[in-house]
C-alpha positions in Angstrom: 126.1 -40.0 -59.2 124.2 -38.4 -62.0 121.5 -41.4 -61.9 120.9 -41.0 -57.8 120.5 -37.4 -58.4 118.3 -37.8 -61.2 116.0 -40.3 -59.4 115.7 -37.8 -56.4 114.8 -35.4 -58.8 112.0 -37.2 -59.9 110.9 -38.6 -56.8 110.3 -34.9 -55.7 108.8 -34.0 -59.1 106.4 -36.9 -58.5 105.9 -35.8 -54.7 104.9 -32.2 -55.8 102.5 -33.8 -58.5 100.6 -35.6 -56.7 100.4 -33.0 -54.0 98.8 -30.6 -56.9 96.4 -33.7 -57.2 95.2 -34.2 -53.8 94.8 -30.5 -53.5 91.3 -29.1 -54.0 89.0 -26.0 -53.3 86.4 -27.1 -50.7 83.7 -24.3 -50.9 80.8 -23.9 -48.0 77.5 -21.0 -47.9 76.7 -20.3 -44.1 73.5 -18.5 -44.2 70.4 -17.7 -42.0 69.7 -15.5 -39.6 71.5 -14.6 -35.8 72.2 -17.4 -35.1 74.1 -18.0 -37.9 75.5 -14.4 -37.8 76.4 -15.2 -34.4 76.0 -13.0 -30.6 78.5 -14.9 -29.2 81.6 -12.9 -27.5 84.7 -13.4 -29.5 87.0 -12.7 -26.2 85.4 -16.2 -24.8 87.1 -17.7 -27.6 90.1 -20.1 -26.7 93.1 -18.6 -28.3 93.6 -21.6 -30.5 90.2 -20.3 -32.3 91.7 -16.8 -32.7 93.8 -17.3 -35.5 92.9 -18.3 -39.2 94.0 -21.8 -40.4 96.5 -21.6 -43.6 94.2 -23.5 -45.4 90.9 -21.3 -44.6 89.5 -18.6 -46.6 86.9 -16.5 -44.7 84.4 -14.3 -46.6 81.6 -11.9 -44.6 80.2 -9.2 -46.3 81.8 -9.4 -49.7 85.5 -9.2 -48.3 87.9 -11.6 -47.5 88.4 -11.4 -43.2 90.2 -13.1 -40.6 88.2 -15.3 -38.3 86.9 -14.0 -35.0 88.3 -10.3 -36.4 84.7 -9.1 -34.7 83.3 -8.5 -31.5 81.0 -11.3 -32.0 81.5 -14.4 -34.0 78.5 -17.8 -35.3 79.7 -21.2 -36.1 82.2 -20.6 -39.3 84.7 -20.6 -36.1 85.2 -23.9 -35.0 83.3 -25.0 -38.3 86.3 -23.9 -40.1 89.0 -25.6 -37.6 87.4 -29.0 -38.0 87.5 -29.3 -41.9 91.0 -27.5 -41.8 92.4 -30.5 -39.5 90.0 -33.0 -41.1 91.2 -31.9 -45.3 94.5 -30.2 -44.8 95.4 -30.9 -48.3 92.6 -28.9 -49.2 91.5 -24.8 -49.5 88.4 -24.6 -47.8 86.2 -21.5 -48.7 83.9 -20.4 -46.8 81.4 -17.6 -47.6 78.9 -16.4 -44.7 75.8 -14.4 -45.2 73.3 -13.7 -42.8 70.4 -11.6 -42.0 68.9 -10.9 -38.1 65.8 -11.7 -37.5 64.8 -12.9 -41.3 61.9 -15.2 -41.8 62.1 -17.8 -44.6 59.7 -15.6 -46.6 62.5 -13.5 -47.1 64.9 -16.1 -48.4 62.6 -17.3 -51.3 64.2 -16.6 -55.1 63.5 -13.0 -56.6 63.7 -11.7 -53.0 66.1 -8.9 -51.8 68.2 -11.3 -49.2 68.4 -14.6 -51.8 69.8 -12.1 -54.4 72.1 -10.5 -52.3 73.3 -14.1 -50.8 73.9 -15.2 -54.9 76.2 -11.4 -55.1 78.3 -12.4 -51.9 79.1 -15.6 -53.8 79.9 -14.2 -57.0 82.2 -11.0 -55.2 83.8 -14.1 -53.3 84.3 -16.7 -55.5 86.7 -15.9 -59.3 86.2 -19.2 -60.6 83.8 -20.1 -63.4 81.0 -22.6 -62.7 82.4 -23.4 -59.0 81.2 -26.0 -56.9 79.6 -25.5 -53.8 80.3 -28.6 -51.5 77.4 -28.1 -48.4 75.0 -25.1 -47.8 74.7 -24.6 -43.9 71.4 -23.1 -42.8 70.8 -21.6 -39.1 67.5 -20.2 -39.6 63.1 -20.8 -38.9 63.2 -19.1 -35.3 61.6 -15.9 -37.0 59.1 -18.5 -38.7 58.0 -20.1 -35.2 56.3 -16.6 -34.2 53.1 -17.4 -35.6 51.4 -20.5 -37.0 50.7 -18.9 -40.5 54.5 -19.1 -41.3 55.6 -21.8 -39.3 52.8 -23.9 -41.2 54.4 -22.9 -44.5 57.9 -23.3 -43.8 58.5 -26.5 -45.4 57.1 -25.7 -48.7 59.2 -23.0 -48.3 62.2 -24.3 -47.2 62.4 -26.7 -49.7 61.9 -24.9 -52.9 64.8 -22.5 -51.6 66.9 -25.7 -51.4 65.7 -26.8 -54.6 66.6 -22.9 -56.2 70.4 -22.5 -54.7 71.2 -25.9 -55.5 69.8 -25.0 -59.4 71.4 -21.5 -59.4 74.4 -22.3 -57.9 74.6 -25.3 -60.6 75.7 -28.0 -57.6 72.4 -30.3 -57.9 74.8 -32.5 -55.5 75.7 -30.3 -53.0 74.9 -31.0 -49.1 72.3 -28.8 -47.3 72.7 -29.3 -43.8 70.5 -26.9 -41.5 70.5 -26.5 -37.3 67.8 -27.4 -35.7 65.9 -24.3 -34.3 65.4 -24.2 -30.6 64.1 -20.6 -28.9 62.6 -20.4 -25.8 60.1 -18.5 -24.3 56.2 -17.4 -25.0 56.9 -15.4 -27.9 57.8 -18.6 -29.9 54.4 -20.9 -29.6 55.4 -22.8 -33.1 58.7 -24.1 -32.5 57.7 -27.3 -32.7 56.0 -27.3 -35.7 59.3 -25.6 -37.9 61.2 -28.6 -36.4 58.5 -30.9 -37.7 59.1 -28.8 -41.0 62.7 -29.1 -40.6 62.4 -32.8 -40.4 59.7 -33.2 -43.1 61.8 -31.2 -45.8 65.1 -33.4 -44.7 63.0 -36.7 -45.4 61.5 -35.5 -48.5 64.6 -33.6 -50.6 68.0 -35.8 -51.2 71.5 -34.8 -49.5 69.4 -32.8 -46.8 70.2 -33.2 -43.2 69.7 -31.4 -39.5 72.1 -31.2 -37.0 70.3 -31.4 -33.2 69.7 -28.7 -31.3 70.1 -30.1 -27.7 72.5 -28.9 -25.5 73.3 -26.1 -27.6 74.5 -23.1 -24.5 72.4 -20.0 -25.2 72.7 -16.4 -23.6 70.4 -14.7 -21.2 67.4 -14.6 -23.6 67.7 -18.3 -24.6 67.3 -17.6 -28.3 71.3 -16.7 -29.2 74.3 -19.2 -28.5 76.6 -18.4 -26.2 80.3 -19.1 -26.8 80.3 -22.5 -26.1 77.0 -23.3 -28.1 78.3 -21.5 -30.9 81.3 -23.9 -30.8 79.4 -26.4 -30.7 77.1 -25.8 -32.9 79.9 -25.3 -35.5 81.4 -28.4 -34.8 78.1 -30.0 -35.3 78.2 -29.2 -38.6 81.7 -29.4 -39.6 81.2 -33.5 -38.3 78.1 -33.9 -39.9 79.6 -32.5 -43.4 82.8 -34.9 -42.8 80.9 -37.7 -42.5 79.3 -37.5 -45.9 82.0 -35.3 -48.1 83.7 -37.1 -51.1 
C-alpha cells in the first residue's frame, strides 16, 4: 500500500515538473501606427474574441488591460487567440504601442516615439534581460505620401530593425511587418514602401511580411474593418507559428 502510494506520488511530482518545464514566457512588441492601433468596432467582435485567454497578458499604454476593453481594437485580438490555442503551455506577453499617423522618420533611435516604445517595455516587462520572441510592425502608410520618404523607407526601416533587435538584446528575434495597402490619391507611393518592405525582408535575417490582400477596410479604405483586423491578426499569429522555436 505504502509503495502504490508512493509511486503515485511521484508520478504527480514528475507530472508537475515537467509541466514547470514546458512552461515558458512567450513575449511579442505590436507597434506602428493605426492600423496597428486599430479603428475597428469592438461590438463587431464575435463573443469568443471578447474575453482574455488565461494564458494572455495584454499590455497598452503601460498597464496591464483586458482585450477588446475599448471601443476600438487592432490585431493583438485574434493575434493573441491563435498563439493562446497554438502554445497553451505557455504565457504569452504581449505589449502594444502605437502612434496615428507616424511616419518611420519618427520611429528611428533617439526619437521621442522609439524611446517611449523601449519605456512601455520596460513598465511591462519585470524580468531582467527578457527575450523578445517577434516584433510585429503595421506601419509605412504615412511614408507613401510623398516620394522623398517613401524613397528612404528601407534604409530606414532596417536600421530601426537592426536598433530594437540590439537594444532589446534579442539579435534572434522575428520581425514580421503587414504589408501597407491605402487607397486613394493622397497615397501616390504605395507601391514603392511595399518594394521597400520587400527589399528590407530580403536583405535583413528573420524578417518577414504578411500580405495585404483581402484585408476588409472601412469607408476610407485606409483603416481595417473588423473583419480585416481579424484577419490581419491571424495573419500574423500564423506566420509567427510557423517559424517559433
Amino acid at each position: 500500500m505504502k509503495s502504490g502510494f508512493m509511486i503515485a506520488a511521484l508520478l504527480l511530482l514528475s507530472s508537475a515538473f515537467s509541466g514547470t518545464a514546458l512552461a515558458a514566457d512567450r513575449i511579442y512588441l505590436m507597434a506602428g501606427q493605426s492600423n496597428m492601433m486599430g479603428l475597428a468596432k469592438t461590438y463587431r467582435l464575435p463573443p469568443t474574441y471578447r474575453k482574455t485567454p488565461s494564458n494572455v497578458t495584454f499590455y497598452y499604454q503601460g498597464r496591464p488591460r483586458k482585450l477588446a476593453q475599448f471601443s476600438y481594437f487592432g490585431p493583438e485580438v485574434s493575434f493573441a487567440h491563435q498563439v493562446a490555442r497554438a502554445f497553451p503551455q505557455d504565457h504569452h506577453i504581449i505589449i502594444k504601442f502605437a502612434a496615428t499617423g507616424s511616419h518611420i522618420e519618427q520611429w528611428m533611435p533617439g526619437q521621442p516615439l522609439y524611446k517611449g516604445m523601449l519605456r512601455q517595455l520596460g513598465f511591462s516587462i519585470k524580468q531582467k534581460d527578457p527575450k523578445i520572441e517577434a516584433v510585429f510592425w503595421m506601419q509605412g502608410e504615412s511614408d507613401a505620401l510623398n516620394k522623398t520618404r517613401a524613397s528612404q523607407y528601407a534604409g530606414r526601416l532596417g536600421l530601426f530593425i537592426r536598433s530594437l533587435r540590439r537594444d532589446l538584446k534579442s539579435p534572434a528575434s522575428l520581425f514580421i511587418m503587414g504589408e501597407v495597402d491605402p487607397m486613394g490619391k493622397d497615397f501616390p507611393m504605395v507601391k514603392l514602401v511595399q518594394d521597400n518592405q520587400r527589399k528590407v525582408r530580403s536583405q535583413i535575417p528573420n524578417t518577414y511580411l504578411t500580405p495585404a490582400q483581402g484585408l476588409g477596410k472601412i469607408y476610407d479604405h485606409i483603416h481595417y474593418s473588423a473583419i480585416g483586423q481579424m484577419e490581419l491578426g491571424k495573419r500574423f499569429a500564423l506566420e509567427y507559428i510557423k517559424r517559433a522555436r
